[in-house]
KOLSENU-459665 format. One record per residue: residue number from 1; residue in one letter; x, y, z of N, C-alpha, C, O in turn. Coordinates in Angstrom, 1 decimal, decimal comma. Atoms other than C-alpha are relative to their C-alpha. Example, Ala and Ser with C-alpha at 12.3 -4.5 7.8 and 13.67 -1.06 7.14 Angstrom:
<pts>
PT num residuo n.east n.north   n.up ca.east ca.north  ca.up c.east c.north   c.up o.east o.north   o.up
PT   1       A    0,9    -1,2    0,0    12,3     -4,5    7,8    0,9     1,2    0,0    1,9     1,2    0,7
PT   2       S   -0,9    -1,1    0,0    13,7     -1,1    7,1   -0,8     1,1    0,8   -0,3     2,2    0,9
</pts>
This chain:
<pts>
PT num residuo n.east n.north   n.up ca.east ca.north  ca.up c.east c.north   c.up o.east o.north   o.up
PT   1       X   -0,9     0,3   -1,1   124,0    -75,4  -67,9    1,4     0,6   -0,3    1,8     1,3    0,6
PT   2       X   -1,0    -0,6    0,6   127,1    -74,3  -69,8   -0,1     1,5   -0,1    1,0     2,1   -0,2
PT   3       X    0,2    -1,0    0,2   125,9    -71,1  -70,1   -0,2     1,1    1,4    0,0     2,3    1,6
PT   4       X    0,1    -0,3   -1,5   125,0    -70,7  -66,3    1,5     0,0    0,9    1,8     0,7    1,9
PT   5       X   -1,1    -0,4   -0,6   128,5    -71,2  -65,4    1,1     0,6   -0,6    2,1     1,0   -0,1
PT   6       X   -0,7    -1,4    0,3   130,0    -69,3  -67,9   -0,3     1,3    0,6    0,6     2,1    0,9
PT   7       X    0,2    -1,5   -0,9   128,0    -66,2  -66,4    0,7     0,1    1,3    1,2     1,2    1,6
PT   8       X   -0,8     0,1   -1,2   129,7    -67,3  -63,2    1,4     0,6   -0,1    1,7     1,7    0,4
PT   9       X   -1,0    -0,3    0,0   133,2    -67,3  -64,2   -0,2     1,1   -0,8    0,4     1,9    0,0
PT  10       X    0,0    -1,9    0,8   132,6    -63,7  -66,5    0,2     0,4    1,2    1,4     0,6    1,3
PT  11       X    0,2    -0,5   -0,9   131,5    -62,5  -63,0    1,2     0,0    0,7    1,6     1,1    1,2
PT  12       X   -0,8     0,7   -1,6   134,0    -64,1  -60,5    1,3     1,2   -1,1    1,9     2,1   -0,5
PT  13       X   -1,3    -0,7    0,5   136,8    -62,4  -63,2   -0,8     1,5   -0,1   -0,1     2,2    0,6
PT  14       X    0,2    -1,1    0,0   135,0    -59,2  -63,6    0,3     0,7    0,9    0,9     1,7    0,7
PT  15       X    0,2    -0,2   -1,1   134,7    -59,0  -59,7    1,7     0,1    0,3    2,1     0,9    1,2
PT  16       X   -1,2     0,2   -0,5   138,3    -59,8  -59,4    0,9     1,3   -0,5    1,5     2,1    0,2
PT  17       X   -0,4    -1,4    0,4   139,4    -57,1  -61,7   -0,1     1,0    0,6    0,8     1,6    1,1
PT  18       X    0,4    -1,1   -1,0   137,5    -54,6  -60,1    0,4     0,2    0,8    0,4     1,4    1,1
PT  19       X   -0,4     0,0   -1,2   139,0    -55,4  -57,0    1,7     0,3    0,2    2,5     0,8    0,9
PT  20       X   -1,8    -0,3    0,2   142,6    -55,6  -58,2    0,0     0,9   -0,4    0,4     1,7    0,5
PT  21       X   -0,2    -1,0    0,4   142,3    -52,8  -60,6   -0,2     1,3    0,8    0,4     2,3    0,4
PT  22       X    0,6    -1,0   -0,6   140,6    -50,3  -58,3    0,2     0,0    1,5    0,4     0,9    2,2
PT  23       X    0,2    -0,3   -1,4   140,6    -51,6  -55,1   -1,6     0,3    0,9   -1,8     0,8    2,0
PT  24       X    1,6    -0,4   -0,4   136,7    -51,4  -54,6   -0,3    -1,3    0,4    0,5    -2,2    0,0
PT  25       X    1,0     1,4   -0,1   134,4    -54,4  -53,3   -1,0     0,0   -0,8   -1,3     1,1   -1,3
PT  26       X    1,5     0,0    0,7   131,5    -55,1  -55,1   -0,9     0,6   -0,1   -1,6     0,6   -1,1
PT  27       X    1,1    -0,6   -0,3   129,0    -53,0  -53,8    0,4     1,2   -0,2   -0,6     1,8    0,4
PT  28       X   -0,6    -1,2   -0,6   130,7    -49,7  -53,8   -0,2     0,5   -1,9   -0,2     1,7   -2,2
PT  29       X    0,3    -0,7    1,1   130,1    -49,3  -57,8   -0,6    -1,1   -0,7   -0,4    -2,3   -0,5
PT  30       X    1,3     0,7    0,5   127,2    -50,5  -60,2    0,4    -1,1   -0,7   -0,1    -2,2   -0,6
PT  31       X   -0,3     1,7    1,1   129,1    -52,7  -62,9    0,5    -1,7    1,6    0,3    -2,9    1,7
PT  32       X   -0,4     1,5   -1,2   130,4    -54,9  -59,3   -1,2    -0,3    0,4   -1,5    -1,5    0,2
PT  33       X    1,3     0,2   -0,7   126,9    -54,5  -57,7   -0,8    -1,2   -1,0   -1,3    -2,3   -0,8
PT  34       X    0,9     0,5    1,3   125,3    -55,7  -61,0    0,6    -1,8   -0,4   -0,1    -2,7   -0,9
PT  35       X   -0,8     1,1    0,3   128,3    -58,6  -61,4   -0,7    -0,8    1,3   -1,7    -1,4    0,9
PT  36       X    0,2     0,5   -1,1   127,6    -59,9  -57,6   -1,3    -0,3   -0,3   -1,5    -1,5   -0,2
PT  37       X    1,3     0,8   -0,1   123,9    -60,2  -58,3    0,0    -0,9   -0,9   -0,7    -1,9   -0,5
PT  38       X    0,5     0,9    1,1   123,9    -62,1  -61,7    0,8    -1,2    0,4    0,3    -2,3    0,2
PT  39       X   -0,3     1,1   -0,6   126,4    -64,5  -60,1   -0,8    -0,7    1,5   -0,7    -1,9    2,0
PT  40       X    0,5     1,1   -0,9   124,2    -65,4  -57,1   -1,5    -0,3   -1,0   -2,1    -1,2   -0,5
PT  41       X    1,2     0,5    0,8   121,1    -65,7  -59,9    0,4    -1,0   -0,9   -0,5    -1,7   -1,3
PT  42       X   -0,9     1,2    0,7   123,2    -68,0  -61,9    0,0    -1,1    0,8   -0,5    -2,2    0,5
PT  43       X    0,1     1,2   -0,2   124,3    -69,9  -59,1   -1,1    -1,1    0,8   -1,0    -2,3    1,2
PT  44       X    1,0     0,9   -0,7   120,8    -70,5  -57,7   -0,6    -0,9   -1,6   -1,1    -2,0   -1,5
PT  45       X    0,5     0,6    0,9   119,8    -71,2  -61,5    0,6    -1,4   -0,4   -0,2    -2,2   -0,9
PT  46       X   -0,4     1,0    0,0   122,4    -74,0  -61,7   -0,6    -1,4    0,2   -0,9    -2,2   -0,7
PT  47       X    0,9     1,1   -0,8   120,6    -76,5  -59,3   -1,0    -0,4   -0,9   -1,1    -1,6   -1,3
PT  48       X    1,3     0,0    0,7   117,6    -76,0  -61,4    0,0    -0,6   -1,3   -0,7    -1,4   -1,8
PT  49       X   -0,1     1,1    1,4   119,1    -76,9  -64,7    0,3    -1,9   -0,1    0,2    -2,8   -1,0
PT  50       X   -0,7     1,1   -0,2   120,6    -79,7  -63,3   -1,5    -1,2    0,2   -1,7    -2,3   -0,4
PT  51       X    1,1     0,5   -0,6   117,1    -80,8  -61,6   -0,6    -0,5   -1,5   -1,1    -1,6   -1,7
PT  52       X    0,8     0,4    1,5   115,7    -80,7  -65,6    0,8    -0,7   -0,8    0,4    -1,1   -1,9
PT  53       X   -1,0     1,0    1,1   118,4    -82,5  -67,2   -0,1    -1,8    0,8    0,2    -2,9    0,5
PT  54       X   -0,1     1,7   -0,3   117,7    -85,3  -64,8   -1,2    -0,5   -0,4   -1,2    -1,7   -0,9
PT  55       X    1,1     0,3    0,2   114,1    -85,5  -65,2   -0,1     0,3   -1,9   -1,0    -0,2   -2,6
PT  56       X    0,5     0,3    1,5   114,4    -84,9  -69,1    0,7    -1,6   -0,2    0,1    -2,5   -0,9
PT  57       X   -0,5     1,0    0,8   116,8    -87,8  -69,6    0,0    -1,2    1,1    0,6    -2,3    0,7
PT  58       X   -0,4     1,2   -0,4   116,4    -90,2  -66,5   -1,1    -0,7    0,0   -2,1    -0,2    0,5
PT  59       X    0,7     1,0    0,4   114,5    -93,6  -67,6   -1,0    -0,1    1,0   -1,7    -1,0    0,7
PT  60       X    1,0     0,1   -0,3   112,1    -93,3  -64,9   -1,2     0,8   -0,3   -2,3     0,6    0,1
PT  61       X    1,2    -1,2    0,3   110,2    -90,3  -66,5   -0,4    -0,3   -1,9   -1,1     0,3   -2,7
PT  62       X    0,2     1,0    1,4   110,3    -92,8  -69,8   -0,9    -0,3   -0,2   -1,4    -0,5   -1,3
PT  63       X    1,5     0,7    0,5   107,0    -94,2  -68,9   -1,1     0,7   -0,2   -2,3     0,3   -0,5
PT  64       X    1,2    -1,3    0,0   105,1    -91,4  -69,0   -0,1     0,5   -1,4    0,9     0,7   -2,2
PT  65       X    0,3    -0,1    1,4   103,5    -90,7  -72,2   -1,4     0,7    0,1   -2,4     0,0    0,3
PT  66       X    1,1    -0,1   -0,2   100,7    -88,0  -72,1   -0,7    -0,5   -1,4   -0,1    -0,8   -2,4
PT  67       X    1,1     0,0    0,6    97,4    -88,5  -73,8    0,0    -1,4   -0,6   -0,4    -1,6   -1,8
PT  68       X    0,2     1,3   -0,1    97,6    -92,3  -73,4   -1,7    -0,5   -0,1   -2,1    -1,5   -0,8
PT  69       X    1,2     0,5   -0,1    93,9    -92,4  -72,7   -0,3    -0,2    1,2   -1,5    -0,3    1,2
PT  70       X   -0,1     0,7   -1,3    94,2    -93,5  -69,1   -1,0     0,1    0,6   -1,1    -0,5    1,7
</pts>
């Protein structure tokens, strides 16, 4: 999780530079292009960690115990 939105802010400041220092958009040269994509793969990955940190630690997935026998 921490690690998913540090890639974000790297990006969002990389993208910012670029734009200040140069004057370019994102797409117009590879290190932006390359920034732009790993920030929207980050922030669909977000959701997702979030989804496993609920199901590892919330008490309804407590009762579940494989190879019970059942």
């Amino acid at each position: 999780m921490v690690l998913g939105l540090a890639a974000v802010a790297v990006c969002v400041l990389l993208a910012r530079r670029l734009r200040g220092r140069y004057g370019l958009r994102l797409g117009e040269t590879w290190p932006g292009l390359l920034a732009g994509t790993t920030v929207w793969f980050s922030v669909l990955a977000i959701p997702l960690e979030l989804v496993q940190l609920y199901v590892v630690y919330s008490a309804a997935a407590s009762g579940i115990n494989l190879g019970d026998g059942c």
